[in-house]
N, C-alpha and C positions, 0 to 999 in steps of 0.2 A: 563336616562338610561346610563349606562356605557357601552363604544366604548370598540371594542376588541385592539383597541392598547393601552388605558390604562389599561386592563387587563392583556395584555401583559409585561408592564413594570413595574405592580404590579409585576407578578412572577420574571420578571428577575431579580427587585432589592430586592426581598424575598430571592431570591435563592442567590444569593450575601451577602446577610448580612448572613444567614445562613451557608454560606460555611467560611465566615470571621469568626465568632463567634465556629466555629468548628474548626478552626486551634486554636485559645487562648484555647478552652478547650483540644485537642492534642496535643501539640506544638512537643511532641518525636515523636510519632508516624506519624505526618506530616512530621518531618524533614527527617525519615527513609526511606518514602515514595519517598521523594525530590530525597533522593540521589540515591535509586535505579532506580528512570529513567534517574538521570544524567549520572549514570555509563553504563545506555545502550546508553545515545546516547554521550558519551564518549569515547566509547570504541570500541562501532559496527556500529549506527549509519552515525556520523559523518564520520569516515575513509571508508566504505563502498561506500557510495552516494556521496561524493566527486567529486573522479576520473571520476565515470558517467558523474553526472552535468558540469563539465569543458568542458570534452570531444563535451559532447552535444552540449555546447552553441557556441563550433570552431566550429564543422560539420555544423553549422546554419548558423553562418558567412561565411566558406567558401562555401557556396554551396551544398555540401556531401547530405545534407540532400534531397537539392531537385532535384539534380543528382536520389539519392533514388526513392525520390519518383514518378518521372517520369516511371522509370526504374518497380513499383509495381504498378503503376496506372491501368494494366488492370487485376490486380489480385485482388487490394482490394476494387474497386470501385464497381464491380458485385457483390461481397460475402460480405462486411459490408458496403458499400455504404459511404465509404469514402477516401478522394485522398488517393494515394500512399504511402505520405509521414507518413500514419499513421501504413504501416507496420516497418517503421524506429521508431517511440513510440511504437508499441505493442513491439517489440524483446527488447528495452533500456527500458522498465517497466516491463519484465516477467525478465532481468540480474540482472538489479540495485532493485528491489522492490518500495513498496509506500514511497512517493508520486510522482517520476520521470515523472509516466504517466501523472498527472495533470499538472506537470511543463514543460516538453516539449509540451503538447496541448495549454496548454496558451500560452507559447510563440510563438509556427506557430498560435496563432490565430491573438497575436498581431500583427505580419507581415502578415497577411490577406492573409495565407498558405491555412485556415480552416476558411467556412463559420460557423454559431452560430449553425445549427441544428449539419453540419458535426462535431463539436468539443464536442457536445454535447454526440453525438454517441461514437466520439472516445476516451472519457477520461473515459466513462461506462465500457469500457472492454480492457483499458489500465493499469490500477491501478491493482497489484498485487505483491505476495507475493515474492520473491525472490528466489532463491536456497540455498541460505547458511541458510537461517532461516528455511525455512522446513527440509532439510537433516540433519544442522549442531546443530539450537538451538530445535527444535522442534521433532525430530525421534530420533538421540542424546542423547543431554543431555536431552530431558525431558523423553521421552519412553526408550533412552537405547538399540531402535531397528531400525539401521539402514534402516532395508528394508522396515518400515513403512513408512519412506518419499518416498519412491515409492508409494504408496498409494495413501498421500496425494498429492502430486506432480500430479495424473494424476486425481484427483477428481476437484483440484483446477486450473489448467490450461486446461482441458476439460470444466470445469464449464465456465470458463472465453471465450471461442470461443463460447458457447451457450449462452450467455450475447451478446456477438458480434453479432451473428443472430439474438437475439431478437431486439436489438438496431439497426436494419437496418430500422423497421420500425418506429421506431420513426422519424417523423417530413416528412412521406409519400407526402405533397405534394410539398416539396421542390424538390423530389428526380426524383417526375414526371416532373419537368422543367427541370432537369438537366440527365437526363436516358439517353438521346443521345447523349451528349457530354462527349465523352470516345476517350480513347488517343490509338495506338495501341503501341506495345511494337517497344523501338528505342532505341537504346544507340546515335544517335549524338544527337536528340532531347533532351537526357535526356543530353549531354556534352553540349549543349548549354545553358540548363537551368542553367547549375551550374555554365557557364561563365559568364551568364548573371546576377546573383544573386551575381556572388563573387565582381564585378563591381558596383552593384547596394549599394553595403556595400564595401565603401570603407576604413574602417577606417583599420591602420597598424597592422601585424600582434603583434608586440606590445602592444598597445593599444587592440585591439580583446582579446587575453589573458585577461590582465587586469581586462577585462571587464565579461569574464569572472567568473575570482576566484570572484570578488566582488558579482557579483549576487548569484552563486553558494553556497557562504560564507550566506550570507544573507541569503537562501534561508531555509541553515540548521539551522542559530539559529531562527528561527521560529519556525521550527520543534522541535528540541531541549525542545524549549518552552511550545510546546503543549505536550510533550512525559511527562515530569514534570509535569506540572497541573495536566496531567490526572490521573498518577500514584499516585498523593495527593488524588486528587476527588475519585478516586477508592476506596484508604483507609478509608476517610471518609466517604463515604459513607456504609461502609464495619460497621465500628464505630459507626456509627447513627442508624445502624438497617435498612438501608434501603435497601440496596442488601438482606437482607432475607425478607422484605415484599415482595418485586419482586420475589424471591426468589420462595415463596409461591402461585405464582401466576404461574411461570413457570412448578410446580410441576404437575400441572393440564393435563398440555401440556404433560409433556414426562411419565406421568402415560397411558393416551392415546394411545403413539407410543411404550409401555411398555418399556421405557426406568429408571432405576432405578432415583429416587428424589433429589438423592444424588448428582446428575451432576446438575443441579439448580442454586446450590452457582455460580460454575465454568460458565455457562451459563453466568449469569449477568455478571460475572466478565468480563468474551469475549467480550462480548458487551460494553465494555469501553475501554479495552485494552488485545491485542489479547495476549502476552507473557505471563500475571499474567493468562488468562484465560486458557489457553492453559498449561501451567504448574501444575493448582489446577486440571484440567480433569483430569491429569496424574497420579496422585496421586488420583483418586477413585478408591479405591480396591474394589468398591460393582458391580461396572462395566465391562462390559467386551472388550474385545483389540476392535474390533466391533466397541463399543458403542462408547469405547470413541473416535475413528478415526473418527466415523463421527459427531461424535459434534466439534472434532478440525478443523475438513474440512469447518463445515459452518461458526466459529470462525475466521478461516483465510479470507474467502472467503469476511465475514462479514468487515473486516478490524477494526471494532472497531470505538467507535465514536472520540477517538481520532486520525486517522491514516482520520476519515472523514472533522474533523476538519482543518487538516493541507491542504485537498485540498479544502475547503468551502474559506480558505484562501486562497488561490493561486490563486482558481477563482475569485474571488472578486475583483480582477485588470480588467478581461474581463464581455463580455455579457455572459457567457455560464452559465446559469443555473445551479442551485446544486441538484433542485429535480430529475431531471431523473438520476444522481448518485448515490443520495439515493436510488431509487425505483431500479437499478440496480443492488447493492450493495445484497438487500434481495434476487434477480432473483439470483446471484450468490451464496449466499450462502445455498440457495434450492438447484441448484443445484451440488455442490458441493460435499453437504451432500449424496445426491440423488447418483449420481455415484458412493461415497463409497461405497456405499450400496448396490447398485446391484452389483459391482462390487468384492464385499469382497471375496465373494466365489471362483468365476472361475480365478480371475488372484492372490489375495494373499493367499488364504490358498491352491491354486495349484499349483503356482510355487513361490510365499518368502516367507514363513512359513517354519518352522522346521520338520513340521509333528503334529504341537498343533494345536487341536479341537478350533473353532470359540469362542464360551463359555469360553475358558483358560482363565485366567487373564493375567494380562501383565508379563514376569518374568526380574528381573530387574539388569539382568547382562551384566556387562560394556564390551564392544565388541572390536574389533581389530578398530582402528585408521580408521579412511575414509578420504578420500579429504576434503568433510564438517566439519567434526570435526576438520581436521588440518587447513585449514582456521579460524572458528571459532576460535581457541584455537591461531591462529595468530593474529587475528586480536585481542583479550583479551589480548596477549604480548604488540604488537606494535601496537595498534589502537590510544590510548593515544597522545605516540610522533605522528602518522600523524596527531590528529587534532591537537596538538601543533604547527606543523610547518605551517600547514594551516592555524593556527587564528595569526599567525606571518606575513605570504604573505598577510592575509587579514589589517592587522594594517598598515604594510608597505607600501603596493600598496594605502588607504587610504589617510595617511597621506601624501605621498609624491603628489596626485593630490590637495590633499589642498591646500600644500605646493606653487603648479606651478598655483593656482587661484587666490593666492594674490597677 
């Protein structure tokens, strides 16, 4: 009888050869594929999530962070049943976007900041979607209607604190060992800990930097990498026929919630990567402003398997589990969807709406400049030269500790 793990690597190396053998029969249309995620994580990516990650890994070293987290321990530890220091990752993954939340929970796990249930908890409803990609690339440029990132904005960051409650109960009997050891709020308590932490890491604030941009650097061509593959695998898949078999299967679903068939494509598309998904919604004219908000809502929410890939990686250094990510990941983008949706009536067709009936289509006129959009439209300037200058600090700071190892 055949074992399910070589059944297992039956498909993995089917699904390999097949994804091989579909770039030799694409080769254009892969390589078009290539470059359109190169240029996102070229241009917005890379220069975006930068400045975060740097920022983060000093606050770590110096302490800040667990200054922080002292300073929120009797706020987060009753309401999501995790230290302090994870209202310091929930606020640097709602600014920076995915995958920050993954990246800063691995790291306070590695310095044993976060036990394995509490990291488990906090990287479920730390992962989220940014500001400039909801307001600037997503209600912008793809709807053309600013106020809909208000929409989305309070579906997908609502969604994400009910993710937080759900995940409190996850891993319930740790929580009953530890229920009575609660900190009360102290600022010297919390300036001791951060004396004692910035002591306990002594390395210069030189070297700290350093050490830094190197991980940070590393951290994005990862990401980078996964952003690429997926945006190939999409296409091919797109090519193969096989986003419309699923396709066809998802029809079933939103004939059900009477949502029109035609949002389908864009569906599967989301579910690989959230920008190509979230773009083809925008463009269904059979659908209405409604519909398509809240399929983008559970799109984002969803993060895409590529945006899941890059923290399956991240974790994969620690113990923390990826399935309760996963299974959080769908809690979010239920609910999500869910908010937009009751939500559509009483706060956007009452007060950001023009005065257009629910049922209107989208109309698709380019609006007055926002902050979003001028960021976005900076970071499309000058996002280039910053990861330029950052994969030059990252070759230099490199090369010159090899330099000092021989």
């Amino acid at each position: 009888m055949v074992s399910p793990s070589t059944i297992k690597t039956l498909i993995l190396a089917l699904s390999v050869t097949v994804m091989t053998a579909s770039l030799i029969s694409f080769p254009q249309e892969a390589f078009d594929a290539s470059i359109r995620g190169l240029n996102m994580w070229w241009e917005i990516v890379f220069p975006s999530l930068l400045p975060f990650f740097i920022i983060s890994e000093m606050l770590i070293g110096f302490g800040v962070v667990r200054f922080i987290g002292v300073l929120l321990e009797p706020l987060m530890r009753p309401i999501f049943r995790v230290p302090g220091v994870g209202g310091f990752v929930w606020a640097m993954g709602m600014a920076s976007g995915y995958p920050a939340g993954a990246k800063l929970t691995a790291r306070l796990r590695q310095n044993e900041q976060l036990t394995q249930i509490e990291a488990e908890r906090l990287v479920s409803f730390t992962n989220s979607s940014n500001p400039l990609f909801i307001f600037g690339a997503v209600s912008v440029g793809f709807f053309h209607n600013p106020q809909l990132g208000i929409m989305l904005a309070i579906g997908h960051y609502v969604g994400n604190i009910l993710v937080g409650f759900l995940m409190r109960f996850h891993g319930r009997d740790e929580w009953r060992r530890q229920k009575d050891d609660r900190n009360s709020f102290s600022i010297l308590a919390a300036l001791r800990a951060l004396h004692r932490t910035r002591i306990q890491d002594n390395r210069p604030i030189g070297k700290l930097l350093g050490d830094a941009v190197l991980s940070s650097i590393q951290t994005l061509l990862m990401i980078g990498g996964f952003i690429i593959i997926f945006s190939v695998l999409n296409k091919l898949l797109f090519l193969l026929g096989i986003t419309a078999m699923l396709g066809q299967l998802v029809q079933y679903i939103l004939t059900i919630i009477q949502f029109p068939v035609e949002l389908s494509i864009p569906y599967i598309s989301g579910l690989f990567e959230i920008t190509l998904g979230s773009q083809l919604t925008s463009q269904v004219k059979d659908a209405t402003l409604m519909q398509q908000t809240v399929l983008v809502s559970f799109i984002l929410a969803f993060s895409g398997f590529s945006v899941q890939a890059q923290v399956a990686s991240i974790l994969a250094d620690t113990d923390i589990r990826f399935k309760p990510f996963f299974l959080a990941r769908i809690a979010h983008g239920c609910f999500a969807a869910a908010v937009v949706f009751f939500l559509w009536t009483p706060v956007y067709e009452r007060f950001l709406s023009s005065g257009a009936p629910s049922n209107a289509l989208p109309v698709y006129a380019q609006p007055s400049l926002g902050f979003w959009d001028t960021m976005l439209n900076w970071l499309q300037m000058y996002g280039p030269l910053v990861t330029i200058f950052g994969l030059l600090c990252y070759v230099v700071i490199y090369a010159r500790r090899k330099v000092l190892r021989l």
